[in-house]
Backbone as CSV, one residue per row, in Angstrom:
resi,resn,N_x,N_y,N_z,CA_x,CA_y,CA_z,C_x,C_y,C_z
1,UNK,18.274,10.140,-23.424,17.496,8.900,-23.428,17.930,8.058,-24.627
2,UNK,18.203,6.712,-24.128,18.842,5.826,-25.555,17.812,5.523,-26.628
3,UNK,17.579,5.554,-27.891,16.909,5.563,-28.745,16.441,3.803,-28.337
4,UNK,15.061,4.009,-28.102,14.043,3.023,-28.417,14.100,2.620,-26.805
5,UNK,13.940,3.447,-25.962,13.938,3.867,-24.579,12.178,3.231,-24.489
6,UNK,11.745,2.526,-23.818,10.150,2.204,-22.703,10.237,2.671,-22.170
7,UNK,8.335,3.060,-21.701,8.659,3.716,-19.893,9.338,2.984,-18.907
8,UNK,9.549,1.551,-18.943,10.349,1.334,-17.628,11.919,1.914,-17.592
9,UNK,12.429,1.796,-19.014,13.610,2.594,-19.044,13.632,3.783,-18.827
10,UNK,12.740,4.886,-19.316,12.709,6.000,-19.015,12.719,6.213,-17.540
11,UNK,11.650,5.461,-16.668,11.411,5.828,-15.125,12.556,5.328,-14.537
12,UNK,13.589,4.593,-14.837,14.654,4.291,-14.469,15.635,5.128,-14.308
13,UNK,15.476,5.968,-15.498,16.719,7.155,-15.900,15.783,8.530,-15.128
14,UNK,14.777,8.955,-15.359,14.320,9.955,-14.766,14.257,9.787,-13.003
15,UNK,14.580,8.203,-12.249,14.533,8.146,-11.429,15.438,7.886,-10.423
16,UNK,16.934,8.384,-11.603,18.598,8.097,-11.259,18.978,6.751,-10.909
17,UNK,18.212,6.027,-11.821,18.347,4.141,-10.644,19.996,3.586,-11.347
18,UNK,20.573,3.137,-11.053,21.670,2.677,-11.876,21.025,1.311,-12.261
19,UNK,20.938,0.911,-13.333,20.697,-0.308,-13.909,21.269,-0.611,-15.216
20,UNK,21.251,-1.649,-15.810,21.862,-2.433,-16.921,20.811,-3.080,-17.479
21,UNK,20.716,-2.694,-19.000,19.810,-2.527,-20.131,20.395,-3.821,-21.153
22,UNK,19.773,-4.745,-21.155,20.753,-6.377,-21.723,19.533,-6.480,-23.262
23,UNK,19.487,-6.253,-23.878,18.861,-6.521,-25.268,19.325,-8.189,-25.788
24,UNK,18.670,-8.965,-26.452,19.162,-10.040,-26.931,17.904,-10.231,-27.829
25,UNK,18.290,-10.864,-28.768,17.616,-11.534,-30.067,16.016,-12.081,-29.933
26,UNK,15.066,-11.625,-29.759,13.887,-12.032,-29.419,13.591,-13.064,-30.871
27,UNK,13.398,-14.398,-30.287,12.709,-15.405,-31.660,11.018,-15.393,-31.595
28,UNK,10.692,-15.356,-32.531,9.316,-14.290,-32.781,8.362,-15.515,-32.305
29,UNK,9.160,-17.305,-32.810,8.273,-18.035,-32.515,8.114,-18.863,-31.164
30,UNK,9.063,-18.045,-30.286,9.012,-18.570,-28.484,7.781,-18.313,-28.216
31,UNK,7.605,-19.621,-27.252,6.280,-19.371,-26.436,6.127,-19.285,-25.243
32,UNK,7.792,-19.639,-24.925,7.897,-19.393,-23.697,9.301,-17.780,-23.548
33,UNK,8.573,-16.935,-23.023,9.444,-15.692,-23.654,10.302,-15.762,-21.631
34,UNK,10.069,-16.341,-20.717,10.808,-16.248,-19.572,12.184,-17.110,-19.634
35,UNK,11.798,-18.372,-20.247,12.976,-19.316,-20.311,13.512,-18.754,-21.421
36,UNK,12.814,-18.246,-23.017,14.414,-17.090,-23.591,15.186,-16.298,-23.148
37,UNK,14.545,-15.673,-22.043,15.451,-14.367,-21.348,16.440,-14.794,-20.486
38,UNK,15.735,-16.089,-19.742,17.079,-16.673,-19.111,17.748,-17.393,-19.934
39,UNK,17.758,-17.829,-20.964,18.722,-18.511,-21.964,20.167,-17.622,-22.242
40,UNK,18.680,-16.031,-22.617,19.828,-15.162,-23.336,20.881,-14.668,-22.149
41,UNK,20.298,-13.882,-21.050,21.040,-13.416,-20.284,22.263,-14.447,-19.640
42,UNK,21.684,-16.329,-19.168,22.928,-17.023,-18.922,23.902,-16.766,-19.612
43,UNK,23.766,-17.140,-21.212,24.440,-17.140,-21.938,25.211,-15.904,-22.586
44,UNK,25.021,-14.821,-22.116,25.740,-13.759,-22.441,26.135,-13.034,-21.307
45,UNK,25.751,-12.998,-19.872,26.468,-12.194,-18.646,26.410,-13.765,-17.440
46,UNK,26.286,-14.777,-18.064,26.728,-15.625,-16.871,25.799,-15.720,-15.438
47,UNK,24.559,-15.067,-15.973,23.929,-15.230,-14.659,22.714,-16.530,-14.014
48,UNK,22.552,-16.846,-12.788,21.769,-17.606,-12.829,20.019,-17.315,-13.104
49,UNK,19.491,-18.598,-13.411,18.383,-18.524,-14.144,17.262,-18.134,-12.624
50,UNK,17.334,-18.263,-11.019,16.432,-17.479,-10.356,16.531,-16.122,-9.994
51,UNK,17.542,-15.770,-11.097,17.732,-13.924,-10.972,16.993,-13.576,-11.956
52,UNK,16.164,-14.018,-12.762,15.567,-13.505,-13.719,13.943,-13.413,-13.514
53,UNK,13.398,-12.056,-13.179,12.160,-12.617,-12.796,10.926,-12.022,-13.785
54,UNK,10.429,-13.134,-13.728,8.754,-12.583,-14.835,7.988,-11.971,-13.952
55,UNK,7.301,-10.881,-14.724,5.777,-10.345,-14.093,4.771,-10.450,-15.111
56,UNK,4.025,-11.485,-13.779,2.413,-11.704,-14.181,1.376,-10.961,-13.634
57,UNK,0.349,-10.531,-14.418,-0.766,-9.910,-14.189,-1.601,-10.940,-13.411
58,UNK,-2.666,-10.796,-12.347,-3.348,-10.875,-11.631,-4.395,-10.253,-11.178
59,UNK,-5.704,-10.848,-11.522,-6.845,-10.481,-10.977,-7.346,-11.002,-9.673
60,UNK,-8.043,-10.107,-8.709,-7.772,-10.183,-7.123,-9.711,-10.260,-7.095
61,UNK,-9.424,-11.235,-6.004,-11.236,-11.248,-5.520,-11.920,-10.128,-5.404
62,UNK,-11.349,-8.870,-5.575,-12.048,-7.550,-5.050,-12.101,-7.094,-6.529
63,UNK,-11.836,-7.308,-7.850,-12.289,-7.226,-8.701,-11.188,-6.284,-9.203
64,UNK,-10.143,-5.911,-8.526,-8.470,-5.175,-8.784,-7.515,-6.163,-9.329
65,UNK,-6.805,-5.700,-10.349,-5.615,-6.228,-11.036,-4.551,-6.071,-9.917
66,UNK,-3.373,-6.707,-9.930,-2.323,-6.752,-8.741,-1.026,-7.214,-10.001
67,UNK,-0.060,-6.997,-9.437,1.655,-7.742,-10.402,2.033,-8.730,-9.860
68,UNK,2.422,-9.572,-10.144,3.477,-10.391,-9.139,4.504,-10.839,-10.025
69,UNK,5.718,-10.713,-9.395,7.158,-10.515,-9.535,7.447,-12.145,-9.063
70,UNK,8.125,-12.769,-9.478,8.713,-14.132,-9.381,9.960,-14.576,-10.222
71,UNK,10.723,-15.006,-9.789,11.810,-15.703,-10.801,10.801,-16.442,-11.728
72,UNK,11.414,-16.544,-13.105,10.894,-17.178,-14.435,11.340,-19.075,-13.634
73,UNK,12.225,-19.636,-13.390,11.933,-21.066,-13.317,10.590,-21.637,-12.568
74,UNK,10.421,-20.527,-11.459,9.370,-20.945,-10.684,7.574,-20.652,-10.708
75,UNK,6.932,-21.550,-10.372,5.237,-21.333,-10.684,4.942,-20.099,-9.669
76,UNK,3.882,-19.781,-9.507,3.600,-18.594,-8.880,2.349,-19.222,-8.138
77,UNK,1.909,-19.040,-6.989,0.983,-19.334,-6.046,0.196,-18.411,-5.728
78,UNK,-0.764,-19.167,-6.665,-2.062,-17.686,-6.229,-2.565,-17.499,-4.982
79,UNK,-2.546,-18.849,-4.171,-3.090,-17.867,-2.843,-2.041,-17.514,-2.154
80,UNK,-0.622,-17.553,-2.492,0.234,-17.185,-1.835,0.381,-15.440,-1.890
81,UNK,0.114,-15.093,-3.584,0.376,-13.911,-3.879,-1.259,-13.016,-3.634
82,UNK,-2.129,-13.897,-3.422,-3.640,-13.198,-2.458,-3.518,-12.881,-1.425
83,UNK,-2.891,-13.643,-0.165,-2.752,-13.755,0.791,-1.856,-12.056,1.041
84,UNK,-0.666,-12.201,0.367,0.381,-11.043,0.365,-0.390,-9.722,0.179
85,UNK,-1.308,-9.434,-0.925,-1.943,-9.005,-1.388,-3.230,-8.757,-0.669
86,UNK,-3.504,-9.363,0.645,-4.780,-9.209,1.744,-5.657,-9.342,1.102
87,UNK,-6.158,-10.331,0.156,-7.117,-10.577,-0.387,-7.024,-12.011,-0.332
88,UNK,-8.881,-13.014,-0.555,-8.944,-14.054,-0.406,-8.244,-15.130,-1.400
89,UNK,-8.302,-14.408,-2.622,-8.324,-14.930,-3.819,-7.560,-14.416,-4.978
90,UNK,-6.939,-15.279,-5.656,-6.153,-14.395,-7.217,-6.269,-15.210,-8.233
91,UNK,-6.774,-15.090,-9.112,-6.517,-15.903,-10.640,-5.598,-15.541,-11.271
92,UNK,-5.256,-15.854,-12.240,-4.680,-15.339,-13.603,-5.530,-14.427,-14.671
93,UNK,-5.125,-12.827,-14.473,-5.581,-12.191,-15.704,-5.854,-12.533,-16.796
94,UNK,-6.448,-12.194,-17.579,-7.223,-12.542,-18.919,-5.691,-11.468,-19.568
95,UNK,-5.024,-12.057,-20.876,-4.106,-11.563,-21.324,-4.384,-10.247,-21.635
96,UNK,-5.545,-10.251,-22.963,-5.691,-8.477,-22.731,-6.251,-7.579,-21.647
97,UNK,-6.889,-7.877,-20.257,-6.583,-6.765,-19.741,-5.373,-6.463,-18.825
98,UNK,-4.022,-7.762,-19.132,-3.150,-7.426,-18.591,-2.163,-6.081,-19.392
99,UNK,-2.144,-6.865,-21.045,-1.584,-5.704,-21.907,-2.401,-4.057,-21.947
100,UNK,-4.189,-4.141,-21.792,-4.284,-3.165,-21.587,-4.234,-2.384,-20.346
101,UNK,-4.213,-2.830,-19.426,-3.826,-2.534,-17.936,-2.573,-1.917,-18.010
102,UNK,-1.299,-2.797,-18.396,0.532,-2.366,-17.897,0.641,-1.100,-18.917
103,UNK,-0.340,-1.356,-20.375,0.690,-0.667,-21.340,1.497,-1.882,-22.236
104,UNK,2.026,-2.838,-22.000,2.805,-3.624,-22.494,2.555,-4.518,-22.818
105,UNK,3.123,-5.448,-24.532,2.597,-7.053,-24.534,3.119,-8.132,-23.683
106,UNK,1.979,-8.978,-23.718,2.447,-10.309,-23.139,3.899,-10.435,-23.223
107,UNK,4.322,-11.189,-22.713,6.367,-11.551,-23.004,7.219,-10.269,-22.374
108,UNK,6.449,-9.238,-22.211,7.201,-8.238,-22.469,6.838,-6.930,-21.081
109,UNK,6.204,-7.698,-20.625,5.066,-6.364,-19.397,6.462,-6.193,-18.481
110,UNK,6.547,-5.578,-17.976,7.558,-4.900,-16.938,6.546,-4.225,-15.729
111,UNK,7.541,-4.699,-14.655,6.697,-4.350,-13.619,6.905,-3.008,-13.337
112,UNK,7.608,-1.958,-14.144,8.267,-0.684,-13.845,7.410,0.113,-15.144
113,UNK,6.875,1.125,-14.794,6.383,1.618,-15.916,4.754,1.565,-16.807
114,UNK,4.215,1.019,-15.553,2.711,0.342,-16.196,2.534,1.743,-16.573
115,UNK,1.203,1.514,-17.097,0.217,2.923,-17.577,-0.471,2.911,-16.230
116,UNK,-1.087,2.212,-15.577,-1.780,2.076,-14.693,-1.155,1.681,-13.471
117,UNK,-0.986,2.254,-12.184,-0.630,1.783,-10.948,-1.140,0.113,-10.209
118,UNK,-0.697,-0.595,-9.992,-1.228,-1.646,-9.375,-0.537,-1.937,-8.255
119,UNK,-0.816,-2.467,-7.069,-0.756,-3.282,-6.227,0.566,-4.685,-6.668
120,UNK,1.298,-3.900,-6.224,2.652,-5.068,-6.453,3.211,-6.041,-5.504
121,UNK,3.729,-7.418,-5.660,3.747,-8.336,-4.923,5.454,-8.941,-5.600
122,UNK,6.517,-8.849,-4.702,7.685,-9.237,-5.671,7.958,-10.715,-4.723
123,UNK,8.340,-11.736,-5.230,8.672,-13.234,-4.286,10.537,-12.442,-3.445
124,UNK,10.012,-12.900,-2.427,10.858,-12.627,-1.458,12.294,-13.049,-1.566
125,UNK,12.748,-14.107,-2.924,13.915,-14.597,-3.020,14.832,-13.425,-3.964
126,UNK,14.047,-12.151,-3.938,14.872,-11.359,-4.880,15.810,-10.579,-3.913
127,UNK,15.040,-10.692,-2.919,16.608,-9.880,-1.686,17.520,-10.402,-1.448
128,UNK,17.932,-11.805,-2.231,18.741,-12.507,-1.786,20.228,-12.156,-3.023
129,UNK,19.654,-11.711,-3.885,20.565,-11.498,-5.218,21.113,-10.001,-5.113
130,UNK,22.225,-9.664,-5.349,22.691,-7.882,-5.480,22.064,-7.568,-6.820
131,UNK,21.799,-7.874,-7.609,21.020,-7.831,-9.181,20.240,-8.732,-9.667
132,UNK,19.052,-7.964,-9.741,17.693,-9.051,-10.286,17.458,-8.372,-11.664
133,UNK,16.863,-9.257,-12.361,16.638,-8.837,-14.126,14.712,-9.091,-14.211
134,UNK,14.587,-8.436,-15.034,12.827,-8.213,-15.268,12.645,-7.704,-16.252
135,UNK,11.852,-7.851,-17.174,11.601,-7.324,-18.453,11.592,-5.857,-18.398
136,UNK,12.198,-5.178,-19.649,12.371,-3.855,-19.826,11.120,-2.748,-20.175
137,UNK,9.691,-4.069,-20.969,9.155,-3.199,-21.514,8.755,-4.114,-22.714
138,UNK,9.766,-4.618,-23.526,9.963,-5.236,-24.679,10.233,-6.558,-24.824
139,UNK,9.468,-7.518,-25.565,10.312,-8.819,-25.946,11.769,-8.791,-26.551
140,UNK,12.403,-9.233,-25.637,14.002,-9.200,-26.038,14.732,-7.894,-25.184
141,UNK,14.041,-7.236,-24.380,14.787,-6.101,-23.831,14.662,-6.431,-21.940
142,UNK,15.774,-6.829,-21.504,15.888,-6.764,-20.005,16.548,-5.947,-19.452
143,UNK,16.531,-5.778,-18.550,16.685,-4.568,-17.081,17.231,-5.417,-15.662
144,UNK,18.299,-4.882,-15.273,19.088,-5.230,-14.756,19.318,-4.324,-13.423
145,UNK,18.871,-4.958,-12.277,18.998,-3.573,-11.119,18.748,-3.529,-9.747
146,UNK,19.231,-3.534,-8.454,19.326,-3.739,-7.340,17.481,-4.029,-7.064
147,UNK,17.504,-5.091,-6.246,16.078,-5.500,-5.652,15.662,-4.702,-5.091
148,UNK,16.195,-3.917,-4.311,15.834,-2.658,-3.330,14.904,-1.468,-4.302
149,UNK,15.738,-1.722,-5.538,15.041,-0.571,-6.421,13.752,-0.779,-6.966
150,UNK,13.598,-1.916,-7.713,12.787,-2.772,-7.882,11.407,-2.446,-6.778
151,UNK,11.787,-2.822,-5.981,10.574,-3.147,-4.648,10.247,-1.145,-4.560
152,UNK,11.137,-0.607,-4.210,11.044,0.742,-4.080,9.733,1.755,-4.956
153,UNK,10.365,1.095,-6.636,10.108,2.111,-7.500,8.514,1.529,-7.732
154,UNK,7.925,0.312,-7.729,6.875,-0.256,-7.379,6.042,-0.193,-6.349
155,UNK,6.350,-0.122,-5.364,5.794,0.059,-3.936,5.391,-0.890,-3.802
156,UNK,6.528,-1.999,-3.742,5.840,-3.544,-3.760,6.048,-4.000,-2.584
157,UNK,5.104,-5.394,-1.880,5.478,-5.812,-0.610,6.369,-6.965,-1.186
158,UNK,7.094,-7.871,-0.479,7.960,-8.992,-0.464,7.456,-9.985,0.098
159,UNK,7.278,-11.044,-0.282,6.678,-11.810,0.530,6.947,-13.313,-0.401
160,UNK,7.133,-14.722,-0.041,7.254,-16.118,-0.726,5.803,-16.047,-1.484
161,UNK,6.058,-16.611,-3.119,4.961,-16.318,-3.835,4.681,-17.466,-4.657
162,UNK,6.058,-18.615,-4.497,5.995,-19.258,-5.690,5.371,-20.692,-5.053
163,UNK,4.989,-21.171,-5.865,4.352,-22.334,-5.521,5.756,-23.791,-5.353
164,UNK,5.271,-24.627,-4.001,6.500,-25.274,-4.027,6.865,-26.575,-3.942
């Protein structure tokens, strides 16, 4: 295990996934930590910015937390990702019970590796890429790794999420 390994890295390696581990310079005073990751990753492996996707926490009308998986350029549609989710309704989590929910801070939650199981929802434009990127765990640490795996190792449904 590479020194300073997260559980999403770990469940990656304990779960034989082949993926690519991209570290870059986290600036402490971003506030937007999705558009750094696509900054860093364009700018150092050349990739485009809707391969990079954020996960947001979500609270569901039934009073259950849910993930949703989206490329970082795009908004996220709550009743899109309710609907997916067979529920009426989704807000936006309250930040700490998203960090205490995943395990992980804000900037940094990975949809691989929560402490807690949730109900996962990934936007359907990630089957379109051979490699999608998602936070590792860490501000400044991304993960790099077939959509199939992604959706797999989550038990996520697929479905259009982003608002348009």
């Amino acid at each position: 295990m590479a020194t300073g390994a997260t559980p999403a890295t770990k469940l990656l390696d304990q779960a034989k996934v082949a993926h690519l581990v991209h570290r870059y310079q986290h600036d402490p005073r971003s506030d937007s930590f999705g558009t750094e990751a696509v900054d860093a990753l364009a700018g150092d492996l050349g990739i485009e910015a809707a391969q990079v996707f954020k996960t947001l926490i979500v609270e569901l009308s039934d009073g259950r937390l849910a993930v949703a998986v989206l490329p970082v350029p795009d908004k996220l549609s709550l009743k899109a990702a309710a609907a997916a989710l067979g529920v009426a309704k989704a807000v936006m989590a309250d930040p700490a019970k998203a960090q205490r929910s995943s395990g992980y801070v804000t900037g940094g939650i990975s949809p691989l590796g929560q402490r807690r199981t949730l109900a996962t929802v990934i936007d359907a434009s990630a089957l379109t890429w051979e490699r999608v990127f998602c936070s590792a765990g860490r501000r400044g640490l991304e993960i790099g790794l077939a959509p199939a795996d992604l959706i797999r190792l989550t038990d996520a449904v697929t479905a259009p999420i982003t608002a348009g």
